[in-house]
C-alpha positions as CSV (number, residue, x, y, z in Angstrom):
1,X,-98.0,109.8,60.7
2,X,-95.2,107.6,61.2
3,X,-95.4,103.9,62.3
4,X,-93.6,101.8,64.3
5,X,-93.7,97.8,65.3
6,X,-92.0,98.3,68.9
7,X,-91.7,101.4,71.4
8,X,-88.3,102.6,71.4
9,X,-89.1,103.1,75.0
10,X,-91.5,102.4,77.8
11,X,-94.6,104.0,76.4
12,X,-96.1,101.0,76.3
13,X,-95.0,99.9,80.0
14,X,-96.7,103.3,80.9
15,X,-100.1,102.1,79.5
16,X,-99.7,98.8,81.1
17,X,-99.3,100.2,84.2
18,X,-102.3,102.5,83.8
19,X,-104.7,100.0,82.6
20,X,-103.8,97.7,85.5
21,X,-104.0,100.6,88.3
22,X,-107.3,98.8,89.8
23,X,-105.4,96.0,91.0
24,X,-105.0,95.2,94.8
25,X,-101.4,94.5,94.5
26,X,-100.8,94.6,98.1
27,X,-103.4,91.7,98.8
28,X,-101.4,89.9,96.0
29,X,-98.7,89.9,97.8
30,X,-100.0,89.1,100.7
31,X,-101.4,86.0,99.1
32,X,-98.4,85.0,97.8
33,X,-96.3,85.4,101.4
34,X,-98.9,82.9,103.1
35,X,-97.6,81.0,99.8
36,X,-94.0,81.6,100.8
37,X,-94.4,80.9,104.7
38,X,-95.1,77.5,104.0
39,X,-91.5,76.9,103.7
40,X,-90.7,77.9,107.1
41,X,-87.3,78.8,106.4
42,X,-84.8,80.9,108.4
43,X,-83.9,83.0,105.2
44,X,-85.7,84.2,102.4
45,X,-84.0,84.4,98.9
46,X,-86.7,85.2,95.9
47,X,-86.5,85.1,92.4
48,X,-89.1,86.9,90.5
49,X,-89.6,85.9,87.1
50,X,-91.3,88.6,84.5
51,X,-91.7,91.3,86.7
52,X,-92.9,93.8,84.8
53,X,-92.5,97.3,86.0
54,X,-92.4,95.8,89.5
55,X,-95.6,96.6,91.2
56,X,-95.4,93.3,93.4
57,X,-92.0,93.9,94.3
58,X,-92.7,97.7,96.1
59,X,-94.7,95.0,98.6
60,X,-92.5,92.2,98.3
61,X,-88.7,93.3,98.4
62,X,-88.0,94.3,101.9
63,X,-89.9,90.5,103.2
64,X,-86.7,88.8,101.7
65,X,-83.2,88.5,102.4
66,X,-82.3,88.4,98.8
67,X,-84.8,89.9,96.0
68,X,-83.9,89.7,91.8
69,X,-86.6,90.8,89.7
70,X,-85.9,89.3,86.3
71,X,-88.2,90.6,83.1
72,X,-87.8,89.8,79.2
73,X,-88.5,93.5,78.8
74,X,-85.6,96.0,80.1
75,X,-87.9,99.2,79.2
76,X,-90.2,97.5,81.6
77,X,-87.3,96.7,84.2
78,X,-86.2,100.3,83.9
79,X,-89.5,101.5,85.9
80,X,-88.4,99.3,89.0
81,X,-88.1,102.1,91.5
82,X,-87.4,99.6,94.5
83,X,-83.8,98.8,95.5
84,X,-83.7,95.4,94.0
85,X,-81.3,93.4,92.3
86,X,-82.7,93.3,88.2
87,X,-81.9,91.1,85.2
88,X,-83.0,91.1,81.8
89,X,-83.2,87.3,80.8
90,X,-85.6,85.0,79.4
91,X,-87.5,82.6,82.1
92,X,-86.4,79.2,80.0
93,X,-82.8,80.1,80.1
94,X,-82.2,81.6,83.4
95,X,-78.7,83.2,84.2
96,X,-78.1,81.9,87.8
97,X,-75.6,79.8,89.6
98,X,-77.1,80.5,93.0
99,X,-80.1,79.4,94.5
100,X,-82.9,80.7,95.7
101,X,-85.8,79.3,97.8
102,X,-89.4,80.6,96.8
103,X,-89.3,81.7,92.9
104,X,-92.4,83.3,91.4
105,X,-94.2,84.7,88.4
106,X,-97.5,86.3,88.5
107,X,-100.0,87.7,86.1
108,X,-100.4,85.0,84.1
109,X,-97.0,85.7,82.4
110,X,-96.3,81.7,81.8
111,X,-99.1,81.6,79.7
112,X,-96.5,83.5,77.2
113,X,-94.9,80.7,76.6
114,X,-96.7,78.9,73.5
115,X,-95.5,75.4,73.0
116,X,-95.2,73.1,75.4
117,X,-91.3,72.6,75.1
118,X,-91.0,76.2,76.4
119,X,-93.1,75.2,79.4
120,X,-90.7,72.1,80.1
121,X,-87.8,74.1,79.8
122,X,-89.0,76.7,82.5
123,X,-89.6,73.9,84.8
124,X,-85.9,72.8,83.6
125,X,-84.4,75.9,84.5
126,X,-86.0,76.6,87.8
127,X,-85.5,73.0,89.0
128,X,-82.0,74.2,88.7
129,X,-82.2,77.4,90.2
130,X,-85.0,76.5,93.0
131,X,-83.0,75.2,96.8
132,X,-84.6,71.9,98.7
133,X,-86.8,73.1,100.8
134,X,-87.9,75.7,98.2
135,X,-91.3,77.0,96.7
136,X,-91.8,78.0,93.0
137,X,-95.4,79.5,92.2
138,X,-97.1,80.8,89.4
139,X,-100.5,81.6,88.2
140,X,-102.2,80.8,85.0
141,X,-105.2,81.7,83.1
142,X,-107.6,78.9,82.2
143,X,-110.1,79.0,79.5
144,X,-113.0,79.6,81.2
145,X,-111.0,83.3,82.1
146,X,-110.5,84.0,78.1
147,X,-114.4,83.1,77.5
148,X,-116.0,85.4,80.4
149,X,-113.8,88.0,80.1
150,X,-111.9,88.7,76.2
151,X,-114.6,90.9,75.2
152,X,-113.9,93.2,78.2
153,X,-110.6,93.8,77.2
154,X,-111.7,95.6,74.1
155,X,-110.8,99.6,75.0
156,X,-109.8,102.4,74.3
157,X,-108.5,105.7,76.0
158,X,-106.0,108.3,76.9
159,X,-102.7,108.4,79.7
160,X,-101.8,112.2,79.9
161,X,-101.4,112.7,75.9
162,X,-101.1,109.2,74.7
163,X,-104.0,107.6,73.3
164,X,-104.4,104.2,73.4
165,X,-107.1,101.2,72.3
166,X,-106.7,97.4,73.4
167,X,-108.3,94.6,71.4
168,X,-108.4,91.1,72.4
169,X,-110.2,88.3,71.4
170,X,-109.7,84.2,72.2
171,X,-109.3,82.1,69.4
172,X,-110.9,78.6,71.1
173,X,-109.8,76.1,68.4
174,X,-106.2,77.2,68.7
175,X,-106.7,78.1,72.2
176,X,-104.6,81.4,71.7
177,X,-105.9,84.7,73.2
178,X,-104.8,87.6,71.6
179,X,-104.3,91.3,72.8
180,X,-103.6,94.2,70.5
181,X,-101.9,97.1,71.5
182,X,-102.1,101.0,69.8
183,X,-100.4,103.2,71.2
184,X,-100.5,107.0,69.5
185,X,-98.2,109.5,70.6
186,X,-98.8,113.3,70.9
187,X,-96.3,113.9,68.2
188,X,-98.9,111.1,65.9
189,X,-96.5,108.5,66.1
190,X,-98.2,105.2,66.3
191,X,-96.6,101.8,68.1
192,X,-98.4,98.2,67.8
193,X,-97.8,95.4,69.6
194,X,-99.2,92.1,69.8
195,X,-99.7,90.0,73.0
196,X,-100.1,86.2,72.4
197,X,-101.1,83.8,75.3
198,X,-101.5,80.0,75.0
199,X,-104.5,78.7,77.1
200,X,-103.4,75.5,78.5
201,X,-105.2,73.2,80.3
202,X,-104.4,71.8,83.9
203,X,-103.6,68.3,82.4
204,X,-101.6,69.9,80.2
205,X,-99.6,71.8,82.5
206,X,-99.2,68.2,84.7
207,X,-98.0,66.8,81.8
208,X,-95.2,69.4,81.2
209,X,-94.0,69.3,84.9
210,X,-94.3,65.4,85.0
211,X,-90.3,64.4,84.8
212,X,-88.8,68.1,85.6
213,X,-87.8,67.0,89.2
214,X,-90.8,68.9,90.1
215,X,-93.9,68.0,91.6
216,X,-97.2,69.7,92.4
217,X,-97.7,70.0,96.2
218,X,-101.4,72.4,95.2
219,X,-103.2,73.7,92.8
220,X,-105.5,76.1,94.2
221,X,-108.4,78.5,92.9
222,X,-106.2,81.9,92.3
223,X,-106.1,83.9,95.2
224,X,-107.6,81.4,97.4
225,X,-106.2,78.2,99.2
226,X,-109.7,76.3,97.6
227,X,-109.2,73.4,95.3
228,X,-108.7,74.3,91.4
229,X,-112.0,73.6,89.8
230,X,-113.5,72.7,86.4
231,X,-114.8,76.4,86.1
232,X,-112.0,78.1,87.9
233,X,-110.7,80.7,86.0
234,X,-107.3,80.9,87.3
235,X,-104.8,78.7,88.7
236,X,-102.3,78.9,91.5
237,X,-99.6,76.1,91.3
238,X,-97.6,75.5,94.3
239,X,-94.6,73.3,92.7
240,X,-91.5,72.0,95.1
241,X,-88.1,70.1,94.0
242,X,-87.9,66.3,94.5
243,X,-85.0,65.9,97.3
244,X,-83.4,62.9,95.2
C-alpha cells in the first residue's frame, strides 16, 4: 500500500467533520452572539480565524453585515458551503487593511500556536485588524482538559469507505498534547497527520497579551459567563483594544 504524509485533498477534513458531528454547534454560536452583543454596535463586521470547514459559520454568517472565514487549511476552506467571503492565511500574519469589530476563533485552534512569540504575534495582528469598540474571542484548552479527557480521544472507525483511528496522548512535562491521525483509503492508500497543541496556562496567556494594545475585559468558564477557575477545563477570553 502506498503512503503518504498529507491528503492531497479533504479526506481528512471529512473525518474531522465526522468525528465532531455530536457537537451543538448552533448553541455555540449562540454563545458566542451574547459574546458579540456586548458591543452594541450598529453594524456587525466578523472575522473568523481557523474556521475549519465552517460549521459555526452556517449559524453565524447571515447575523453580520460583513462575514470572512479565514483557515490555514484551503482543503478545509473548500467545504464552506455558506456564502461567505474566505481566505487562506495564517492567524499571525493576517492579510487585512480593513477592520472588523468582533473577531473570533473557536475550537481551541490558538492552542496551535506553540511558542509564545506566535501567541504575541496573533495578538499583534488582530490589534491591528480589531475596530475600537470591537471584541476578539477565543477559547482555549487548559490542562486539566488534556488530563480528563486524552485517553478518550484514542479511536478508531469507518466514514463511508474510509477507515480511520485517532491517537492522542498529553505529554505533561512538555505540556504538548498530541493527536495522530490515519486515514486508509478504499483504494489502501494511507495518509498521517500529526496534530500538536501547546497547553498554556492562563498566566501564560496574560503574559502574552500584556503589551499587545490588548486587554482582557473576561475570562470565563467555556460556554458559560462563570469565572475561569483552577479546574476549568476550558477558557473563553473576551479581549478589547486600548482606545489610546
Amino acid at each position: 500500500m502506498n503512503d503518504k504524509t498529507a491528503p492531497q485533498y479533504s479526506a481528512l477534513a471529512l473525518i474531522y467533520g465526522h468525528l465532531m458531528r455530536s457537537i451543538d454547534y448552533k448553541d455555540w454560536a449562540e454563545y458566542l452572539l451574547e459574546i458579540a452583543a456586548g458591543l452594541e454596535a450598529d453594524e456587525y463586521r466578523a472575522l473568523e480565524l481557523a474556521a475549519g470547514a465552517g460549521e459555526l459559520s452556517r449559524f453565524l454568517s447571515n447575523k453580520f453585515s460583513d462575514y470572512v472565514a479565514t483557515d490555514y487549511s484551503v482543503n478545509m476552506l473548500k467545504l464552506i458551503r455558506e456564502p461567505v467571503k474566505i481566505v487562506c492565511c495564517d492567524m499571525t500574519s493576517l492579510p487585512f487593511k480593513n477592520k472588523f469589530n468582533f473577531i473570533f476563533s473557536t475550537f481551541d485552534s490558538i492552542n496551535y500556536l506553540l511558542h509564545k512569540e506566535k501567541l504575541k504575534m496573533l495578538f499583534a495582528e488582530v490589534k491591528r485588524c480589531l475596530d475600537v469598540p470591537g471584541i476578539f474571542t477565543f477559547d482555549v484548552s487548559l490542562e486539566p482538559n488534556s488530563i480528563k479527557h486524552a485517553k478518550y480521544l484514542n479511536r478508531k472507525g469507518k466514514f463511508g469507505k474510509i477507515k480511520y483511528s485517532q491517537k492522542s496522548y498529553y505529554d505533561k512535562k512538555e505540556k504538548i498534547h498530541y493527536n495522530n491521525f490515519e486515514i486508509i483509503m478504499e483504494d489502501g492508500t494511507k495518509y498521517y497527520e500529526e496534530h500538536r497543541q501547546r497547553i498554556y496556562t492562563i498566566e501564560e496567556y496574560l503574559e502574552a497579551i500584556d503589551g499587545s494594545g490588548l486587554y482582557v475585559e473576561n475570562c470565563f468558564d467555556a460556554f458559560t459567563f462563570d469565572d475561569v477557575k483552577p479546574d476549568s477545563e476550558r477558557a473563553q477570553f473576551i479581549l478589547k483594544k486600548k482606545s489610546c
